[in-house]
C-alpha positions in Angstrom: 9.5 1.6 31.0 9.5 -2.2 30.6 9.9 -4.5 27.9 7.0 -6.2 27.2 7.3 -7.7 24.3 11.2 -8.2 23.2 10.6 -9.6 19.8 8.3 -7.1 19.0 10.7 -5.0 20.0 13.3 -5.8 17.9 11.5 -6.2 15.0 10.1 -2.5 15.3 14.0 -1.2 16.1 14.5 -3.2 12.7 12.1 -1.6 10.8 12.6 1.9 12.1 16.4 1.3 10.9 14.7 0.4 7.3 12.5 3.2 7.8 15.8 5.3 8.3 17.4 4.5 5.5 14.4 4.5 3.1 14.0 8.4 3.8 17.3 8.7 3.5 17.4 7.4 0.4 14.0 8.5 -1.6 13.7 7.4 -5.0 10.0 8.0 -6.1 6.3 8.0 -4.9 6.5 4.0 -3.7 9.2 4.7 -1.7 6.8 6.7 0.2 4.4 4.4 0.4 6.6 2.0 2.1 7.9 4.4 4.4 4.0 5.4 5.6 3.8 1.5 5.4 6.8 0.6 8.0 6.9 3.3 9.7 3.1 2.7 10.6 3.9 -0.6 11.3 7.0 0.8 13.5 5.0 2.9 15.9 2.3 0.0 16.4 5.3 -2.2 17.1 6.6 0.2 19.5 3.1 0.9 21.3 2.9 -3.4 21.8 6.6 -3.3 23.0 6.5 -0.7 25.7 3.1 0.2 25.6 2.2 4.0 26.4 5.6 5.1 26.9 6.1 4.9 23.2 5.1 8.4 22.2 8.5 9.5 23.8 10.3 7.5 21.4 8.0 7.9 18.2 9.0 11.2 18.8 12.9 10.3 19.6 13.0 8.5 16.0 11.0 11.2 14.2 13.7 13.8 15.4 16.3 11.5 14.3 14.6 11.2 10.9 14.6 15.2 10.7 18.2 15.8 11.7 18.9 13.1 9.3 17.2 14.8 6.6 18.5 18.6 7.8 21.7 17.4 7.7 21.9 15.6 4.8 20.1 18.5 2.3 23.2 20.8 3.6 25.7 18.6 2.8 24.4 17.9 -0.8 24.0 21.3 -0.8 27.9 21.7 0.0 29.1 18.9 -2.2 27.5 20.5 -4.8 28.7 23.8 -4.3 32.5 22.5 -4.0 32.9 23.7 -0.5 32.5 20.2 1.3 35.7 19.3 3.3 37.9 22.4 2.4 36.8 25.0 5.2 40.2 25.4 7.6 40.0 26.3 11.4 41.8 28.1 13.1 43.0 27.4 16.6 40.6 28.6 18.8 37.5 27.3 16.3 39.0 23.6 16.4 39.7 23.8 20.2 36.0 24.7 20.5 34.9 21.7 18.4 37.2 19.5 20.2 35.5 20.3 23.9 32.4 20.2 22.4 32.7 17.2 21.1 34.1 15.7 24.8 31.0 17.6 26.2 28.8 15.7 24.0 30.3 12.3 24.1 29.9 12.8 27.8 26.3 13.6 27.9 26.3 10.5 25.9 27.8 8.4 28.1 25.8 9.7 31.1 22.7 8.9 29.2 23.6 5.6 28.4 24.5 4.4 31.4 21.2 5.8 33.1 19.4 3.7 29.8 21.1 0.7 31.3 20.3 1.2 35.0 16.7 1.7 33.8 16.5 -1.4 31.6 18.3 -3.4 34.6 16.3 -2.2 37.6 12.9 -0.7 35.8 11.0 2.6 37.0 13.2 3.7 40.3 10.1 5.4 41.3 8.9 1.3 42.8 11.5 1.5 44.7 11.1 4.7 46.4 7.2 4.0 46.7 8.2 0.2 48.2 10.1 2.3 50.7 7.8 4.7 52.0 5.2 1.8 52.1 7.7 0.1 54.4 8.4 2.8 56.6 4.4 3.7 56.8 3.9 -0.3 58.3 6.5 0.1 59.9 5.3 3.5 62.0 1.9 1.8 62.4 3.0 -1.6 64.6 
């Protein structure tokens, strides 16, 4: 998955960002409107940018948007309630958290870096087909 257009790029990152924090932060019926409005204009951006590969992250940011949203309702619902920051664990409970978190940061990591290597050196899958065309020639002479 390739570049194609970097601007375009960054502007739809941009506006997926305002997109973001628009839902986050919902004040009425035009609110809605512009979030239809960008986020519209988010997806096209992001179909120019990378062209098909998109869907996979239309549906990356409209995950992100939902566990935004999920997570949000319960902690409003929590502040509200008065039981927002007062919950104590216990030893084993916070050891669990603690690996968890290492477990996730990993994974995080890991992905990253594979992000990077992709941006750096494109679809590996050129590589592996330049190879095999190689070795083909290569048999025939």
């Amino acid at each position: 998955m390739k570049i194609v257009s970097p601007k375009t790029f960054i502007v739809s990152l941009l506006l997926g960002i305002l997109v973001l924090y628009k839902v986050l932060s919902i004040d009425g019926f035009t609110d809605i409107l512009w979030i239809i409005l960008m986020g519209y204009w988010t997806i096209r951006g992001m179909e120019v940018a990378f062209s098909q590969e998109s869907a996979v992250l239309i549906f990356a940011a409209g995950y992100a948007v939902w566990i935004a949203l999920y997570i949000s309702k319960h902690k409003k619902k929590a502040v509200e309630t008065g039981s927002w920051e007062t919950g104590k664990l216990n030893a084993d409970n916070e050891r669990a958290w603690k690996l968890s978190d290492l477990c996730h940061n990993v994974i995080y990591f890991i992905a990253a870096v594979f992000l990077i290597f992709y941006f750096i050196f494109g679809d590996p899958m050129i590589y592996i087909n330049n190879y095999r065309l190689r070795t083909a020639l290569v048999k025939e002479w």
